[in-house]
C-alpha positions as CSV (number, residue, x, y, z in Angstrom):
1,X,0.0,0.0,0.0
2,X,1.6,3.5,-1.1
3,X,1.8,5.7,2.3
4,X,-0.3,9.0,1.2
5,X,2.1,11.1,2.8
6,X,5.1,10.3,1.2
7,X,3.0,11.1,-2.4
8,X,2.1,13.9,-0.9
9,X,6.0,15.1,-0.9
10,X,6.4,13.8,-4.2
11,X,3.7,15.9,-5.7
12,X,4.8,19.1,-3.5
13,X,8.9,18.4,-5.3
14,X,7.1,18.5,-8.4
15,X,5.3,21.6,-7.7
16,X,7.9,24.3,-6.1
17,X,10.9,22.2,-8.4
18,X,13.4,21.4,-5.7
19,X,13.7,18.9,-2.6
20,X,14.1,22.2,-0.2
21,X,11.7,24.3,-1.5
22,X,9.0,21.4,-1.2
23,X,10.3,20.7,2.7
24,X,9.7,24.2,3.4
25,X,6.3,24.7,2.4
26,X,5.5,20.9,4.2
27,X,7.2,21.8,7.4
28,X,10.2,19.2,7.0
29,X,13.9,19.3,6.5
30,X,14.9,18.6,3.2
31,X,16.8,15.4,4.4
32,X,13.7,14.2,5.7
33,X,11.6,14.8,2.8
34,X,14.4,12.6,0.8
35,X,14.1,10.4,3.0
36,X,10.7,9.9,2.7
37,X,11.0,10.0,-1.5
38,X,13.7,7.2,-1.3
39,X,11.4,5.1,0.9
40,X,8.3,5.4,-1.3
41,X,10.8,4.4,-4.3
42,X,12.3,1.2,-2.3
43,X,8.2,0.4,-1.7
44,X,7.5,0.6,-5.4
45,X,10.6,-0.7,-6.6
46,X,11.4,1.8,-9.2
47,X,13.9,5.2,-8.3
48,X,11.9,8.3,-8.5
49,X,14.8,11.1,-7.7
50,X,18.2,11.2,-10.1
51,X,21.0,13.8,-9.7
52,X,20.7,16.7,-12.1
53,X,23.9,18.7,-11.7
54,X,24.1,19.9,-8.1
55,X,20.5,19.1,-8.0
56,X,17.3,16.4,-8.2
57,X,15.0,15.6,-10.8
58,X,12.0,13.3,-11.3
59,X,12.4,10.6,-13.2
60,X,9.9,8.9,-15.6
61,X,8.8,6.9,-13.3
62,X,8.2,9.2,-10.7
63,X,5.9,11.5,-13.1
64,X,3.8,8.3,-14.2
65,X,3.6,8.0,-10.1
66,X,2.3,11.4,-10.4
67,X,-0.2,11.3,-12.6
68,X,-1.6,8.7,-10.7
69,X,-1.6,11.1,-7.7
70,X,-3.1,13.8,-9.3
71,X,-5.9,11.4,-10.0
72,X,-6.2,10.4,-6.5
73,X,-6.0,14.0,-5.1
74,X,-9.1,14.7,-7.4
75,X,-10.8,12.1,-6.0
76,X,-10.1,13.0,-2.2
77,X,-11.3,16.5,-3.3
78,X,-14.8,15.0,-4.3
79,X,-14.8,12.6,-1.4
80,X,-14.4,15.1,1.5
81,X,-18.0,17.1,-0.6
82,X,-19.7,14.2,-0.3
83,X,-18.5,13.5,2.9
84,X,-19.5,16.8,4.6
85,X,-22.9,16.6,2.9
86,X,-22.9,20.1,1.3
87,X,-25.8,19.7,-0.5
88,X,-26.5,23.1,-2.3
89,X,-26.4,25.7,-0.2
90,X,-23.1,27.6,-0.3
91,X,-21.9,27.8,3.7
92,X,-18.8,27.4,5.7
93,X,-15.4,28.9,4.8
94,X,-14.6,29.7,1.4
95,X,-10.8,31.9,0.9
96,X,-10.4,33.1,-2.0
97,X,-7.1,34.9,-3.2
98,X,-5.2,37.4,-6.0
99,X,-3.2,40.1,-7.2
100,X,-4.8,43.6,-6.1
101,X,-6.3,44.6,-9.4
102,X,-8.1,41.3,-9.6
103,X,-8.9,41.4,-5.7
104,X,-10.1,45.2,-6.0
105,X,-12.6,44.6,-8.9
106,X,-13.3,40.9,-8.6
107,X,-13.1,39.2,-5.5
108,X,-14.0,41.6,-3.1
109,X,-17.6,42.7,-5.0
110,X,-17.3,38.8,-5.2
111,X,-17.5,38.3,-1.4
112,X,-19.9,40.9,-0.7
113,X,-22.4,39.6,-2.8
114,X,-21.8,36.1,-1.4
115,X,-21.8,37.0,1.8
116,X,-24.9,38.8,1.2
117,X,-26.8,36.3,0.0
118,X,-25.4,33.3,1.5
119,X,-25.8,33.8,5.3
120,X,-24.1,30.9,6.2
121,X,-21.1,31.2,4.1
122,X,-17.8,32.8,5.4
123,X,-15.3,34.4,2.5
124,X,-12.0,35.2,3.3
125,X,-9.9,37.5,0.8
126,X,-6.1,37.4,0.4
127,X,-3.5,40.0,-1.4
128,X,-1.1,37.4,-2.9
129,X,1.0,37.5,-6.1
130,X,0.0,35.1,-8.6
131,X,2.9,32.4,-8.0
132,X,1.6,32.7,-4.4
133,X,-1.6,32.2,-5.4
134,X,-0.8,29.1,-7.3
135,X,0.9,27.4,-4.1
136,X,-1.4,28.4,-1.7
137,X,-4.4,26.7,-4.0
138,X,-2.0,23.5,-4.3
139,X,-1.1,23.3,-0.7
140,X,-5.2,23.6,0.4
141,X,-4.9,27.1,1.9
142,X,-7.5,28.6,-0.6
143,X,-10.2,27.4,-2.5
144,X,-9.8,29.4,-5.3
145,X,-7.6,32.1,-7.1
146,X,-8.3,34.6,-10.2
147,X,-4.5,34.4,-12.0
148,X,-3.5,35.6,-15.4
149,X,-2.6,33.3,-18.4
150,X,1.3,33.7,-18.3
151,X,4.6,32.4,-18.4
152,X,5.3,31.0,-15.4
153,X,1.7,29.4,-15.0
154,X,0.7,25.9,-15.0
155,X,-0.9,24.7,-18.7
156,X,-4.9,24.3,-19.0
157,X,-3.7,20.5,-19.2
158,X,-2.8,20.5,-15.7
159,X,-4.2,17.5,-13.8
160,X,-4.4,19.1,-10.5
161,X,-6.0,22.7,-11.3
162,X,-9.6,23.4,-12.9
163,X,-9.5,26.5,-14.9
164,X,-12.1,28.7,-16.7
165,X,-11.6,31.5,-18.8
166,X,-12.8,34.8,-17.2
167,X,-12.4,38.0,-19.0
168,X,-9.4,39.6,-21.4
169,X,-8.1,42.9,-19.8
170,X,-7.0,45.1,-23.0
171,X,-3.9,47.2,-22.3
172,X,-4.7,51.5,-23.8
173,X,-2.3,53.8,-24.3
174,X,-2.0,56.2,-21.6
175,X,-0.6,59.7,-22.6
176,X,-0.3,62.8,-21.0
177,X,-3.2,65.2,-21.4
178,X,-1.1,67.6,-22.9
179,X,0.2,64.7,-25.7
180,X,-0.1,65.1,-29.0
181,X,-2.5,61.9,-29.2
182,X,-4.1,62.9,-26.6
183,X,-7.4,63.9,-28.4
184,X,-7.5,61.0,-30.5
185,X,-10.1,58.2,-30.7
186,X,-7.7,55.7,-31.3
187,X,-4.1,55.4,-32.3
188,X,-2.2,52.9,-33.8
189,X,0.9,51.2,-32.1
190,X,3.3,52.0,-34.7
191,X,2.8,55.7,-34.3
192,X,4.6,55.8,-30.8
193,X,8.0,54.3,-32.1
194,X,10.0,57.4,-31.2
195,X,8.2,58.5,-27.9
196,X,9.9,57.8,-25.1
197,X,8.0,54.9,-22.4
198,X,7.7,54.3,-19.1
199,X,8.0,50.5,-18.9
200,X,6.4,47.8,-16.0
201,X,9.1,46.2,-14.3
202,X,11.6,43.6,-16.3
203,X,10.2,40.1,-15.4
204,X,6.5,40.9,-14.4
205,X,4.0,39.8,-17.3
206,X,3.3,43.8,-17.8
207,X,6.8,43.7,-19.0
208,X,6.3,41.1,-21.7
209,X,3.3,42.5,-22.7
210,X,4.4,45.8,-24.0
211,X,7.3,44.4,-25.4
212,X,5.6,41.9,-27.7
213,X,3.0,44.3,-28.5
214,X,5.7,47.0,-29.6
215,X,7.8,44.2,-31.2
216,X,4.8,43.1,-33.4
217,X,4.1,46.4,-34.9
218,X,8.1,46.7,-35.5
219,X,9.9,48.4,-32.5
220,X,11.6,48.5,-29.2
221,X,10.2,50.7,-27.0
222,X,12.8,53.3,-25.4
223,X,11.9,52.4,-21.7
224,X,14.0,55.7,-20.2
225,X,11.8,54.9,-16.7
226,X,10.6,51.6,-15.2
227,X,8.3,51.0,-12.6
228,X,5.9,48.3,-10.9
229,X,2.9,49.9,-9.5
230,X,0.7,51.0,-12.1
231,X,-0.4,54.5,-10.0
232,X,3.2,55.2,-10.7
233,X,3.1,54.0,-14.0
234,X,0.7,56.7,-14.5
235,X,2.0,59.4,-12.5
236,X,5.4,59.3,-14.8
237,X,3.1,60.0,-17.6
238,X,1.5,62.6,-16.1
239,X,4.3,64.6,-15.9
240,X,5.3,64.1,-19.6
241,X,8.1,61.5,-19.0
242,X,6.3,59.3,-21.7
243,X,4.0,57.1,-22.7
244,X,2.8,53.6,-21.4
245,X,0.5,50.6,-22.1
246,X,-1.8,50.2,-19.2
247,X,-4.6,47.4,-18.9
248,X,-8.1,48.8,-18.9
249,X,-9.4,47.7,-15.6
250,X,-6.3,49.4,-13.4
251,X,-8.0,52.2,-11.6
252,X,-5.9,55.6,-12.3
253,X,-6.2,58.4,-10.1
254,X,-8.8,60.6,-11.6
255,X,-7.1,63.7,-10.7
256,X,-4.0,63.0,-12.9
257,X,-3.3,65.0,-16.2
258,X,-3.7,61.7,-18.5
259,X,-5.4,60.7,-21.3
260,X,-6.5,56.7,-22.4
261,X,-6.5,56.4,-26.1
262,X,-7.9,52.9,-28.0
263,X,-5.1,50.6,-29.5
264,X,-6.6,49.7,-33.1
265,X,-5.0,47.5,-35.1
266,X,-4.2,43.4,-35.9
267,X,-3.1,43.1,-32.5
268,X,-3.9,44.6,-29.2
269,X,-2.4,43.0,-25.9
270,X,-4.6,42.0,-23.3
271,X,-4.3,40.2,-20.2
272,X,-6.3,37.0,-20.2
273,X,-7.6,36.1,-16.9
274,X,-9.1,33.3,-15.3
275,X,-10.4,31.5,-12.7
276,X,-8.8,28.4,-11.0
277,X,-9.7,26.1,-8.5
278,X,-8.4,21.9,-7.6
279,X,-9.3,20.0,-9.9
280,X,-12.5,17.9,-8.2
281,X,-13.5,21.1,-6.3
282,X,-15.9,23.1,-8.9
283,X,-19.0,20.8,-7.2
284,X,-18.6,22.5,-3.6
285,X,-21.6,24.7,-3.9
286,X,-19.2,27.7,-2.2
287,X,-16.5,27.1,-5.4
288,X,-19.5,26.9,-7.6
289,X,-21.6,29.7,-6.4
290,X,-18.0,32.0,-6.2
291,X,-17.5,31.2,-10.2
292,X,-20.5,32.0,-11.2
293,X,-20.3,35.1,-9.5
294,X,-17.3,36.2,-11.1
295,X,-18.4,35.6,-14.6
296,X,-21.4,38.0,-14.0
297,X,-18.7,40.6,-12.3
298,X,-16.4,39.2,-15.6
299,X,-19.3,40.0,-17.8
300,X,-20.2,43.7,-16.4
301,X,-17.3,44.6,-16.8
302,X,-16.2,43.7,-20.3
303,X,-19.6,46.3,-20.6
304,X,-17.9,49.2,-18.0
305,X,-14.6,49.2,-19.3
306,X,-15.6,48.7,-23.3
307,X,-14.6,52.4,-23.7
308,X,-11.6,54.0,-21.4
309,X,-12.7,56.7,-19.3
């Protein structure tokens, strides 16, 4: 009989890629979650770890283990709803977490509506980076996150998340009011090749973005100023230091000096979000009754944001 737990390591070295990283998140030293690897191997009969350089890496047989245990997680997942008897009625504790824009305009109208309707439920809302997101969800710490299709994130195929499209965020060019496009309906990409831009930081998905977008149409964009938070982003621009690419549904303070102006053209960036969950979970009536929600909040506002303010 395969000990649970051990699996359980296995499945957490495949997730956060290293031996340490997984004995971290599970509370154990990294000799002890080895240990524990080794011994599930010895049970099996079959080696599941192999030096990679100064490192580990699954071997075949440990990723046909699992895809097994991926299977068997799923199954837990739909054992513990029939279990608890949840019937239909959303209730108990549903925690629910993402990045701020996605929190500000998703989940939190999200939980208020829940929590107003469903008396007996109790949402919790976390602030958490989208890698953060991803773990918390995997280790059982959240029951659902809103994350953005990206490098980085784990593949529609993946056996051990559920995830449903949401809602593309379109990126606008955001000028200064004073710009010379600032009056303009809608601009073409091209036509900004010799401004100066104020870029998202190297690294974040922002970043890649704007660079693909510009690289499409043709150029690099002159980046003179970088910076992460997107208030920022927009103050720089406010104060004529450039132009930038900002997604639609970012709340800019509506005292700066900017302008939004339409991207037309073949191709127009967007962030594509969605909504992930375990894989097995989507029949808790809380998980169930939280996606639905945010496709009707997804919905409204593709409407509210269909034309930049």
């Amino acid at each position: 009989m395969i000990d649970l737990r051990r699996l359980r390591i296995l499945r957490a070295v495949a997730h956060y890629g290293t031996v340490t990283a997984a004995a971290g998140a599970l509370h154990f030293t990294p000799s002890a979650a080895s240990q524990q690897i080794r011994q599930l191997g010895r049970e099996l009969g079959v080696t599941l770890l192999e030096p990679n350089g100064r490192g580990v890496r699954l071997t075949p047989a440990a990723r046909t283990l699992l895809d097994h245990a991926d299977a068997i997680h799923t199954r837990w997942e739909q054992a513990e709803i029939e279990m608890r008897g949840l019937g239909t009625e959303p209730s108990g504790l549903l925690r629910v977490a993402a990045f701020p824009m996605a929190l500000s305009r998703l989940l939190a109208p999200m939980a208020a509506a829940l929590t107003a309707r469903h008396p007996q439920l109790d949402v919790r809302v976390l602030e958490a980076e989208p890698g953060e997101c991803l773990d918390l969800l995997f280790q059982g710490e959240i029951e659902l996150t809103v994350i953005e299709a990206a490098p980085g994130a784990p593949p529609r195929t993946d056996a051990r998340f559920d995830q449903t499209p949401l809602l593309d965020d379109v990126f606008d060019l955001v000028v200064s009011d004073r710009h010379r496009l600032a009056g303009r309906e809608s601009v073409a990409l091209a036509e900004t090749a010799a401004e100066s831009w104020i870029l998202p930081t190297p690294g974040t998905t922002c970043h890649a973005h704007t660079m693909t977008a510009c690289a499409a149409v043709g150029f690099t964009p002159d980046g003179s100023h970088q910076a992460l938070n997107w208030g920022a982003v927009a103050s720089l621009v406010a104060h004529d230091l450039g132009v930038a690419l900002i997604p639609r549904m970012n709340d800019l303070s509506p005292g700066l000096p900017i302008a939004r102006v339409l991207l037309e053209g073949p191709y127009v960036p967007a962030r594509k979000m969605l909504t992930c969950v375990r894989e097995g979970s989507r029949r808790n009536p809380a998980v169930a009754a939280a996606q639905e929600e945010l496709q009707r909040l997804a919905a409204t506002a593709a409407v509210s944001t269909a034309v930049p303010a």
